[in-house]
C-alpha positions in Angstrom: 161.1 -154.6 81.2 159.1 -155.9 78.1 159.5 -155.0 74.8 157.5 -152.0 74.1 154.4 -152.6 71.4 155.4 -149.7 68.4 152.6 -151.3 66.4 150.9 -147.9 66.1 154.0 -146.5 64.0 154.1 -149.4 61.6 152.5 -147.7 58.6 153.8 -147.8 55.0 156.7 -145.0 54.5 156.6 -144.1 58.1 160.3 -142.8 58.9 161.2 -144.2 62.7 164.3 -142.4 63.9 166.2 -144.4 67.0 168.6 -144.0 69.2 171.4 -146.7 69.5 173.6 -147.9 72.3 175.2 -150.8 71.6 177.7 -153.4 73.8 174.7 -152.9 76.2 173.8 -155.5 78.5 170.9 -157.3 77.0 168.8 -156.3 73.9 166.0 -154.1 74.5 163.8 -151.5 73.0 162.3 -148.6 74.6 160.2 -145.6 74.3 161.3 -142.5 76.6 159.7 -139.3 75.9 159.1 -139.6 72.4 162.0 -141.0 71.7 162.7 -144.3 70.4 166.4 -146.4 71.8 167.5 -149.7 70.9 170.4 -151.0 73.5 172.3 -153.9 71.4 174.7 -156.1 73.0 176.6 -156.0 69.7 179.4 -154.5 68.9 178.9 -152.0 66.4 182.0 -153.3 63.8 180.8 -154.3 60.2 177.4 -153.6 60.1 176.6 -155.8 62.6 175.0 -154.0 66.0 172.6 -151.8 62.6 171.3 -155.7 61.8 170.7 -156.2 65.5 168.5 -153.0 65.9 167.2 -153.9 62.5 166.0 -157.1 63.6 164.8 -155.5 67.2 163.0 -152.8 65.7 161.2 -154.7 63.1 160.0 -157.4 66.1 158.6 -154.3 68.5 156.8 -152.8 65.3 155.4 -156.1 64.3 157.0 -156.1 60.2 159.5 -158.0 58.5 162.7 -157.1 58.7 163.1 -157.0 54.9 160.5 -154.1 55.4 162.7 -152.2 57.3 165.4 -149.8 55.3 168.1 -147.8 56.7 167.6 -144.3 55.3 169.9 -142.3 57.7 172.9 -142.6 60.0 175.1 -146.5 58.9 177.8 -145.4 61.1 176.2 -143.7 63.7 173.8 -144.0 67.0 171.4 -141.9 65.6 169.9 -143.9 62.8 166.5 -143.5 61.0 164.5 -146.2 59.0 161.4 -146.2 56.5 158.9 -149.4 56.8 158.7 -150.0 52.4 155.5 -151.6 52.1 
């Protein structure tokens, strides 16, 4: 499966709320009904499996990563982030 195009939701202040399973076999983003998951194969310990999605997330929506802020949810699956322009 390819990474998904999210293009169309890359618009200044847009809040993208995902859905993270990480220690997942491979990396992948995917769009299921609305909803937006990120499987990481990080573990999420330090920050680390969040920088992973970050760095996902930013590549399917087509920004820089240092566009990308975490807004909601550092410690859990559900996480939400704002594209600063």
């Amino acid at each position: 499966m390819t990474h998904p195009t999210l293009s169309h939701l890359a618009k200044d202040g847009a809040e993208i709320a995902v859905r993270v399973t990480p220690k997942a076999s491979r990396n992948l983003v995917v769009e299921e009904g609305g909803v937006i998951r990120v499987y990481v194969t990080t573990v999420p310990e330090d920050g680390k499996a969040t920088a992973a999605v970050a760095k996902l997330l930013s590549k399917a929506l087509g920004v820089a990563k240092t566009r990308l802020v975490l807004i909601r949810g550092a410690t859990s699956r559900d996480k939400v982030f704002r594209i600063d322009g």
